[in-house]
C-alpha positions as CSV (number, residue, x, y, z in Angstrom):
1,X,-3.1,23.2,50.1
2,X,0.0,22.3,48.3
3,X,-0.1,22.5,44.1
4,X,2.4,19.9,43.5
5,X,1.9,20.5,39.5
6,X,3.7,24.1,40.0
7,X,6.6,23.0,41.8
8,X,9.6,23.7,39.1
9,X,12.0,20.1,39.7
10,X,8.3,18.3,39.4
11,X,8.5,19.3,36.1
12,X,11.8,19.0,35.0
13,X,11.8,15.2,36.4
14,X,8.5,14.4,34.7
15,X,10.2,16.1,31.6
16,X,13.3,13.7,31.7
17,X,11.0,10.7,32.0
18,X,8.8,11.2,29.1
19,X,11.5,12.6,27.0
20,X,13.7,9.3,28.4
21,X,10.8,7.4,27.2
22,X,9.9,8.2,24.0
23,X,14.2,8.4,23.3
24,X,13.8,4.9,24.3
25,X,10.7,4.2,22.3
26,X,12.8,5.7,19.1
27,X,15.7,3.7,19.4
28,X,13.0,0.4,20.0
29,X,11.3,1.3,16.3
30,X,14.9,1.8,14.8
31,X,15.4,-1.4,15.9
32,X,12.6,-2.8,14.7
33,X,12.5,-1.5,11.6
34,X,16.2,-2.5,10.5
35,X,14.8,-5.9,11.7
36,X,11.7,-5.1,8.8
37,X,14.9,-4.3,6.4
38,X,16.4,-7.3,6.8
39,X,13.2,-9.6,7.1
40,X,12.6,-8.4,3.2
41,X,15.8,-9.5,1.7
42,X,15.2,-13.2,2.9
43,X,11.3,-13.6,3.0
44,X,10.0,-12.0,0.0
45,X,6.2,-11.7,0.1
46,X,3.0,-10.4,-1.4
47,X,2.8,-7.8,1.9
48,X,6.5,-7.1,2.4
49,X,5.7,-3.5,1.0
50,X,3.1,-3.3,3.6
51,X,4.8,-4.1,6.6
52,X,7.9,-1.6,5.6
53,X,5.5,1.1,5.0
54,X,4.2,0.2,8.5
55,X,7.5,0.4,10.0
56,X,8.4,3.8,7.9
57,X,5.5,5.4,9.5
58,X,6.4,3.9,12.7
59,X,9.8,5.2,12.8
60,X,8.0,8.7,11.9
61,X,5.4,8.6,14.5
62,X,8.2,7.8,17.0
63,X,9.9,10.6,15.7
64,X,7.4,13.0,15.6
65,X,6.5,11.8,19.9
66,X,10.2,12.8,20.5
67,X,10.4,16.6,18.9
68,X,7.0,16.9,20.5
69,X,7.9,16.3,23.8
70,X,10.9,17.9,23.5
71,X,9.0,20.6,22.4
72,X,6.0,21.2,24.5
73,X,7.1,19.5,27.7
């Protein structure tokens, strides 16, 4: 029987996808929080603090799911 989760370029592929991903995912919440940036300047709110607090931690989380993949992978 055939262990395909031991064969070496298995692993290096899956790797590159979930690394690709979550590099994609980071650049997604950049985005979006620039997009947050800007939304403040020209719609000032009672929750405008909120929602770029949301974004900041966001950004961090998607941080954070790069190094770890990076990482552990």
């Amino acid at each position: 029987m055939i262990d395909i989760f031991n064969i070496p370029i298995l692993h290096y592929f899956l790797k590159f996808i979930f690394v690709t991903g979550a590099l994609f995912y980071l650049i997604y919440t950049f985005i979006m929080f620039r997009q947050i940036q800007v939304m403040k300047k020209t719609l000032i709110t009672s929750f405008s603090s909120g929602v770029s607090l949301l974004g900041l931690l966001n950004l961090i989380l998607a941080a954070f799911v790069v190094f770890s993949f990076w990482t552990t992978l």
